[in-house]
C-alpha positions in Angstrom: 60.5 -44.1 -2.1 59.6 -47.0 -4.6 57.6 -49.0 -3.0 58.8 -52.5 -4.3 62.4 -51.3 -3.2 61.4 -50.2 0.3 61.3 -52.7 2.7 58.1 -54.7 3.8 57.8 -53.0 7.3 58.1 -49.5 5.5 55.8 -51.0 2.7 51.5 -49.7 2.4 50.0 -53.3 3.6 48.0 -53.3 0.4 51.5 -53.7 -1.4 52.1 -56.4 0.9 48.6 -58.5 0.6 48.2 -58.3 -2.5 49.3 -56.7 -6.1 47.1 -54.2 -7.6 47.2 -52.5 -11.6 46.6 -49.0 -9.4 49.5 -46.9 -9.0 49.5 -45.9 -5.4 48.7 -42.5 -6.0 45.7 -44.5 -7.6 44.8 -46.4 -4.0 45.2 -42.6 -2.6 42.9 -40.5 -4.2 40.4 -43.3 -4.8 40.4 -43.6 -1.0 39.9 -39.5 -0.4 37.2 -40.0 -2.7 34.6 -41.6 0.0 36.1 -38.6 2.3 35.3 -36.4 -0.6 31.7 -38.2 -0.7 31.0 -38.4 2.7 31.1 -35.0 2.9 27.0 -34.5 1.6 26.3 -36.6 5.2 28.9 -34.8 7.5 28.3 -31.3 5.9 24.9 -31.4 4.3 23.0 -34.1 6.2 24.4 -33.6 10.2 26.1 -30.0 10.0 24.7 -27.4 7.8 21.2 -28.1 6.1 18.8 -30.9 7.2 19.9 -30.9 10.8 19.5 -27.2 10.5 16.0 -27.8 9.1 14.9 -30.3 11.4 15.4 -27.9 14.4 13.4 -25.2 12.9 10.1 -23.7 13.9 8.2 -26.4 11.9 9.0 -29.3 14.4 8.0 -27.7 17.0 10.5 -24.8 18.2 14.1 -24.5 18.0 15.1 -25.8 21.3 12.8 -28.3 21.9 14.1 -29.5 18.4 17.5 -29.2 19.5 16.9 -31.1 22.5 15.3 -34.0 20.8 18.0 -34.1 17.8 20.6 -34.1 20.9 18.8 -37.5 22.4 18.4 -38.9 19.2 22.4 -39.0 19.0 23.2 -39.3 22.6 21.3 -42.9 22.1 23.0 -44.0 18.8 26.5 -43.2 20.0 25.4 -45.2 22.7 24.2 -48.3 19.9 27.5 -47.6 18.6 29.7 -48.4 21.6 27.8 -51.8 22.2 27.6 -52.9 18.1 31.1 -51.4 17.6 33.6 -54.7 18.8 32.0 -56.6 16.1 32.5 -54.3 13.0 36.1 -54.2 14.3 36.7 -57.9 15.2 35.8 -58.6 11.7 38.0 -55.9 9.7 40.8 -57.6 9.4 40.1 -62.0 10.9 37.1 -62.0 7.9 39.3 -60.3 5.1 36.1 -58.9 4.1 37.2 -55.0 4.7 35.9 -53.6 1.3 32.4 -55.7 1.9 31.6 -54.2 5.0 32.5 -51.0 3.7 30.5 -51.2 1.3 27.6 -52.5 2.9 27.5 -50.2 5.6 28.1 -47.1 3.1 25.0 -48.4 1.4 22.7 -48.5 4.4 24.1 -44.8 5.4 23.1 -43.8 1.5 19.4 -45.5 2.1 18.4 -44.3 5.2 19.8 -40.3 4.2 17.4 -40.8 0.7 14.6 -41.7 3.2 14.8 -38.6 4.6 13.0 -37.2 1.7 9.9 -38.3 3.3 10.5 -35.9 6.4 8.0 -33.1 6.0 7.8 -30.1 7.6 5.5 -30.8 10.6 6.0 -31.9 14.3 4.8 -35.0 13.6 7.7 -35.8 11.7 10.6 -34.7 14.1 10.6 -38.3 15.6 11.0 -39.8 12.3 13.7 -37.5 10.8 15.7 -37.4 14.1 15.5 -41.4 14.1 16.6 -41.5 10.5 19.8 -39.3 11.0 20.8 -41.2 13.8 20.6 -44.9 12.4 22.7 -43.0 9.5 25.2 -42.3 12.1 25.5 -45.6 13.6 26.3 -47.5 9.9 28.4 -43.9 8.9 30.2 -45.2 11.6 30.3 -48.8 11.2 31.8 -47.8 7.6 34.5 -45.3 9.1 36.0 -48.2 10.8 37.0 -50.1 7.6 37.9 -46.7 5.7 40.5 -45.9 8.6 41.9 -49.3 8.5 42.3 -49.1 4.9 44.7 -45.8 6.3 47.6 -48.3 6.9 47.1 -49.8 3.4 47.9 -46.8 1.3 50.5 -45.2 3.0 54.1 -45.7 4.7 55.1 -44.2 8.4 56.7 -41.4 7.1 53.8 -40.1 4.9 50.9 -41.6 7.0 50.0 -38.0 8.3 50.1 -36.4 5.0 47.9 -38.8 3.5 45.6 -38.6 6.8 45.4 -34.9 6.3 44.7 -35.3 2.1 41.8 -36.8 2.8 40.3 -34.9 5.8 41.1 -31.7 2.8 39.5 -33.9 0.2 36.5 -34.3 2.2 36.5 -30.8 3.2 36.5 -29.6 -0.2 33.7 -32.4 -1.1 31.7 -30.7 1.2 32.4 -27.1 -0.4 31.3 -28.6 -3.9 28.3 -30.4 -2.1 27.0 -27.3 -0.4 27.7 -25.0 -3.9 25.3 -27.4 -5.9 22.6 -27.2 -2.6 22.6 -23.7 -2.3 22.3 -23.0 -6.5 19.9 -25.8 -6.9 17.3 -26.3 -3.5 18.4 -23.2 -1.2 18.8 -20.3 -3.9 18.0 -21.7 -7.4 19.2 -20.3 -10.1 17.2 -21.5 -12.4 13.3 -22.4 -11.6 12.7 -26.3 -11.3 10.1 -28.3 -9.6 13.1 -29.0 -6.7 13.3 -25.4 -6.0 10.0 -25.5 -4.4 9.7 -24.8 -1.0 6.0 -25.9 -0.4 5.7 -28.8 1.9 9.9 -28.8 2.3 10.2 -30.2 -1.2 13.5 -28.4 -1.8 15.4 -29.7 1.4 13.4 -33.4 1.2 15.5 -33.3 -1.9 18.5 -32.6 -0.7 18.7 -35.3 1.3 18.1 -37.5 -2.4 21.2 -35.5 -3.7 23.2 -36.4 -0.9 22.4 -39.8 -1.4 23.1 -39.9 -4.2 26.7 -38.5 -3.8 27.9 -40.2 -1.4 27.2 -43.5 -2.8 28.8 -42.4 -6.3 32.3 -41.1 -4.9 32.1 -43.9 -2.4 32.7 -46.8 -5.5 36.1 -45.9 -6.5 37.4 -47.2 -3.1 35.9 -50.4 -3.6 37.4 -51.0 -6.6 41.2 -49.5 -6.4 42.4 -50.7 -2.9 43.1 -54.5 -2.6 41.2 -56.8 0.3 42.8 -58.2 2.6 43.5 -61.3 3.2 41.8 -63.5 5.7 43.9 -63.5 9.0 42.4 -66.1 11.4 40.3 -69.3 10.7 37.4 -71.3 12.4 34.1 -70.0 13.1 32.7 -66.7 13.6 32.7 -65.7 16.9 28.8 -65.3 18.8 27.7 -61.5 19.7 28.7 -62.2 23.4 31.8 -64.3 22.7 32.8 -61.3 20.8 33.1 -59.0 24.0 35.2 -61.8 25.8 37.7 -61.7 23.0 37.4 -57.9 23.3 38.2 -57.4 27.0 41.1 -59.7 26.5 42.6 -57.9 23.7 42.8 -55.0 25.5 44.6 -56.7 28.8 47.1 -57.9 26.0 47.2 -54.4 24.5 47.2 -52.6 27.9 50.3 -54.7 29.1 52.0 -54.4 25.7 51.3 -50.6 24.9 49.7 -48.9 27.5 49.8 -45.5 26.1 47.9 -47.3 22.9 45.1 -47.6 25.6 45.5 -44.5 26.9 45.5 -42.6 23.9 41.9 -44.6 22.9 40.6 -43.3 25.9 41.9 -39.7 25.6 40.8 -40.1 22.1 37.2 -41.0 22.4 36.6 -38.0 24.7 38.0 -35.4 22.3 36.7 -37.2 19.3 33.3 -37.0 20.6 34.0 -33.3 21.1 35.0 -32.4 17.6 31.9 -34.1 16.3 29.4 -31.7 18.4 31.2 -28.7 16.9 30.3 -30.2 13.3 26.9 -31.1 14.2 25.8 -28.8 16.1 27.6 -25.9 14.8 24.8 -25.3 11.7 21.9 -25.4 14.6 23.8 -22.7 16.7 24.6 -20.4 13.7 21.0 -20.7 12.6 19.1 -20.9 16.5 21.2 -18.1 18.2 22.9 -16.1 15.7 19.6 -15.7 13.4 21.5 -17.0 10.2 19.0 -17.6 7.4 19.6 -21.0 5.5 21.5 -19.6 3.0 23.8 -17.7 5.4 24.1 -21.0 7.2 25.2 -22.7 3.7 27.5 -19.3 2.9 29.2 -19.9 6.2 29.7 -23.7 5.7 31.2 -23.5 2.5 34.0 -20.7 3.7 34.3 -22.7 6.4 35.0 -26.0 4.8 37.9 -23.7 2.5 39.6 -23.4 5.9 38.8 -26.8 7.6 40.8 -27.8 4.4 43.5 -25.5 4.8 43.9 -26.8 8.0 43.7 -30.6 8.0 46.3 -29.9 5.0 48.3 -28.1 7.3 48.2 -30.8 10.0 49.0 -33.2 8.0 52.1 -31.5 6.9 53.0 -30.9 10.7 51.6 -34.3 11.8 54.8 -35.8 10.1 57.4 -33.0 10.9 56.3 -32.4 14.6 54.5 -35.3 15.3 50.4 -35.8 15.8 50.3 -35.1 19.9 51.7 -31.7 19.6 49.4 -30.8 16.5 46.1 -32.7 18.6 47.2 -30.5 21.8 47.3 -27.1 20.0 44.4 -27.8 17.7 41.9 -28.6 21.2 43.3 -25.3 23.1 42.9 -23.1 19.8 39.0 -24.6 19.6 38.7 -24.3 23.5 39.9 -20.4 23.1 37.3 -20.0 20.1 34.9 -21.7 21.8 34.7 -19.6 25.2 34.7 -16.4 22.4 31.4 -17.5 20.9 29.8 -18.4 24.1 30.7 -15.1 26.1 30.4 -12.9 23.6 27.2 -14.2 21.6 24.7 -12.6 19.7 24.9 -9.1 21.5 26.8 -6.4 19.7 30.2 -5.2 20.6 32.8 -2.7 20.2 36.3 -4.1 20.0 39.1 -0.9 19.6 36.3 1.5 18.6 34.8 -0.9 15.8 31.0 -2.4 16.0 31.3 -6.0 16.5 28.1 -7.7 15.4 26.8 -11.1 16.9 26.9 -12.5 13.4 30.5 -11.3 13.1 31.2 -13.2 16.0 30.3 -16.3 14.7 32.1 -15.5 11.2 35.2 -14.9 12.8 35.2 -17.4 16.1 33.1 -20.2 14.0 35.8 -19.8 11.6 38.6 -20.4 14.1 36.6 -23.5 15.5 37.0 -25.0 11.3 40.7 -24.4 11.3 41.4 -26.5 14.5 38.8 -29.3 13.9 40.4 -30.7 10.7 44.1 -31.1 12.2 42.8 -32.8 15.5 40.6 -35.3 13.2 42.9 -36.2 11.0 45.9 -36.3 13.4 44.0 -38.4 15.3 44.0 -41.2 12.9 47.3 -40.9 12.0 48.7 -41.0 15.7 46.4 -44.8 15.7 48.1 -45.3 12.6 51.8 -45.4 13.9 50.8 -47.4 16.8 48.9 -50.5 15.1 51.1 -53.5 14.4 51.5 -55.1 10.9 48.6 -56.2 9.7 46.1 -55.2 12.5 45.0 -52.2 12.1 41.0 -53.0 11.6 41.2 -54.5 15.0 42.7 -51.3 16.1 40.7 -49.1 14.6 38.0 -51.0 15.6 38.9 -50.5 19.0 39.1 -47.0 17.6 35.2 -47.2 17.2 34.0 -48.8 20.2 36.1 -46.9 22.6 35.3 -43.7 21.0 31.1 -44.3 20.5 31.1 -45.3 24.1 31.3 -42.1 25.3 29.9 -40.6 22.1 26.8 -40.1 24.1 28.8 -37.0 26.1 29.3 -34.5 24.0 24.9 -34.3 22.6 23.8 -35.3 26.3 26.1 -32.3 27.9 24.6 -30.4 24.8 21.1 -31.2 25.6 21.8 -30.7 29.3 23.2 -27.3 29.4 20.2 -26.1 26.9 17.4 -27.7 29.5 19.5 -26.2 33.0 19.4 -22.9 31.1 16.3 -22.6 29.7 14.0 -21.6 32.8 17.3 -19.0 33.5 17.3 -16.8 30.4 15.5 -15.4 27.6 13.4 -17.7 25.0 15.6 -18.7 21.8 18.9 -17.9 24.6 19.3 -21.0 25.9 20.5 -23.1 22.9 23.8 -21.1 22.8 24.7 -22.9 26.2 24.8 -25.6 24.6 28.4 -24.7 23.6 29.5 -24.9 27.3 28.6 -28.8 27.0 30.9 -29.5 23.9 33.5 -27.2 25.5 34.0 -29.4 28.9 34.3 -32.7 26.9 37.2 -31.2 24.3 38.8 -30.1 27.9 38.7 -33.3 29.3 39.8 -34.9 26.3 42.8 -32.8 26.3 43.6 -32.9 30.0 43.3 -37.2 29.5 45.3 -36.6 26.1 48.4 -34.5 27.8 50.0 -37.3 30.2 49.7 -39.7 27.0 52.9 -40.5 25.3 53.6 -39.8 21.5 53.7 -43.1 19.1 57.7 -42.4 18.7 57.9 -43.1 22.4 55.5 -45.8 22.6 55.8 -48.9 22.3 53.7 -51.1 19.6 50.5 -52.6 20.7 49.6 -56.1 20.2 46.7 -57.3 19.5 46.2 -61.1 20.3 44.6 -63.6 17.8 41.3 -65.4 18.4 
């Protein structure tokens, strides 16, 4: 549909605040890009590399690693929920959307290059663990501007394609990001001084790469999508005055769209789920299943080719079948993968006469676990996306946020929980795969909160009261 023939409620907002010389294909795929770019934090930084390094024998043993990585997290997500209402409150009243990107984009670049100064000793743990989880709280600061912008870009009826596209792009960002770690730090193919391991040198400076990528494929979004305009005038509201205005937005949202409230809630919980599988998944492939580095990179990048596939796929289905039904069959498929990993895990099996390695079961199960994430991610925003009225969907989204990083606290706690209940009961280097049983009882509750919730079709639109 043309865009300047389609009417304005059917019309990307960016069309609507402002014009632009980028084609809307343009706004697209300059927005996929930070996806695309954000992929050396999500998949290098949390998932497959440093994290993966930071819970190594060098800081002190893998579980006690673990366990520390796991507070480290519990306690941002916990910053998160009680910084989040302002980043949101401020998406759309300020008109300052792109800045705040920007700026909080910035900081996550900064504090991931610091991480270059993380050497391999004990002494360090505290720092590099303290490092990763300030990048989380402005990573996700920033994430609540980039899924506003989701509403600017694209129409109702493509809104979970265009979700989808840029889960895949940053997906495939990751595969690119991992290819250039593993041929350049991991398993160079050339000698260099960056391919040294002594002292960590090689994985200090991967954390300079991703950096460094990031912040370049982050630009073109800041450039190609319009601001938008300032909504609400007078003075900024004070850090406490900001939670007032916060609890009575969502009495006015609650009495207009109750599902919209219920959904945030059902939301957070399985949100908070899918992140554990991404950050922890690199630390359970490497702590329980014996995968070297390079296997853990091997597996990350096949894994982001079908985390692609399948956020693709979604995406696809999100606007055919709607986004509950593909969020309710993406949890149970990770939930069935899940319980396959943790029962069967690192022993060796025969399955209809055939030997069934541990590592096998992590190829194959782990796999499973990358197919479901990306759909349930990106389906997520896009089922937010329907629901958020004309012109406030920062203040949604940065609902979004706070309901969703006060609780984010579940997934690493329950992580660090099961690892420390079963760690006097089993085997040294065992109890870290228990930690799976933690992520799997908050993706159940997410979908057991998630199933009495009704789809945005049958909802009605929230609104969002102004200052």
């Amino acid at each position: 549909m043309n865009s300047a023939a389609a009417p304005e409620a059917m019309r990307p907002a960016s069309d609507l605040a402002s014009g632009s010389q980028v084609s809307r294909k343009g706004r697209i795929l300059a927005w996929a890009a930070w996806d695309w770019g954000s992929a050396a934090f999500n998949a290098v930084m949390t998932t497959f590399v440093f994290t993966v390094y930071l819970t190594s024998n060098a800081f002190g043993g893998e579980d006690q690693a673990s366990a520390v990585l796991g507070g480290a997290l519990a306690i941002a997500g916990a910053a998160i929920a009680l910084l989040a209402p302002v980043t949101g409150q401020r998406s759309d009243a300020g008109g300052r959307r792109k800045l705040w990107l920007g700026v909080n984009t910035a900081a996550v670049a900064l504090l991931t290059a610091l991480c270059f100064f993380v050497f391999p000793r004990p002494e360090f743990l505290l720092l590099g663990v303290t490092l990763i989880a300030l990048a989380n709280v402005f990573f996700e600061f920033a994430g609540v501007n980039y899924n506003a912008m989701l509403t600017q870009i694209s129409t109702p009826q493509n809104i979970g394609k265009v979700s989808g596209f840029g889960w895949g792009m940053g997906y495939l960002g990751g595969i690119v990001a991992l290819l250039v770690v593993l041929q350049l730090f991991v398993q160079p193919s050339f000698e260099w001084f960056g391919a040294s391991t002594a002292d960590g040198l090689n994985i200090r400076l991967v954390a300079v790469f991703s950096a460094l990528w990031f912040f370049i494929f982050a630009l073109p979004v800041l450039f190609a999508v319009p601001e938008v305009p300032r909504t609400r005038q007078g003075p900024g509201l004070g850090f406490l005055a900001s939670y007032g205005l916060l609890v009575r937005r969502i009495k006015a949202i609650y009495r207009t769209s109750p599902h919209t409230i219920y959904f945030l809630l059902a939301s957070a919980v399985f949100r908070d789920g899918l992140a554990a599988v991404f950050t922890f998944g690199g630390i359970i492939a490497a702590g329980t299943f014996g995968f070297e580095l390079k296997d853990v990179i091997l597996f990350a990048i096949f894994g982001n080719v079908v985390a692609a596939v399948g956020a693709v796929l979604g995406g696809l289905l999100d606007d055919r079948i709607g986004p509950k039904a593909v969020i309710t069959g993406s949890l149970a498929g990770l939930l069935l993968a899940g319980a396959a990993i943790l029962v069967l895990g690192n022993d060796n099996h025969a399955v209809f006469g055939i030997s069934w390695a541990g590592a096998t079961t992590f190829w194959v199960f782990g796999l499973f676990l990358c197919l479901f994430v990306g759909p349930a991610q990106s389906s997520s925003r896009a089922y937010l996306g329907r629901l958020a009225p004309p012109g406030e969907s920062g203040e949604l989204f940065g609902l979004y946020a706070t309901t969703g990083r006060a609780v984010s606290f579940l997934a690493p706690a329950l992580f660090t929980l099961c690892i420390a209940v079963a760690a006097p009961l089993v085997e040294p280097g065992e109890a870290q795969r228990w930690g799976i049983l933690g992520i799997m009882v908050v993706l159940l509750a997410g979908l057991l909160l998630l199933l009495p919730v009704k789809a945005p079709g049958k909802a009605d639109i929230a609104v969002v009261p102004a200052a």
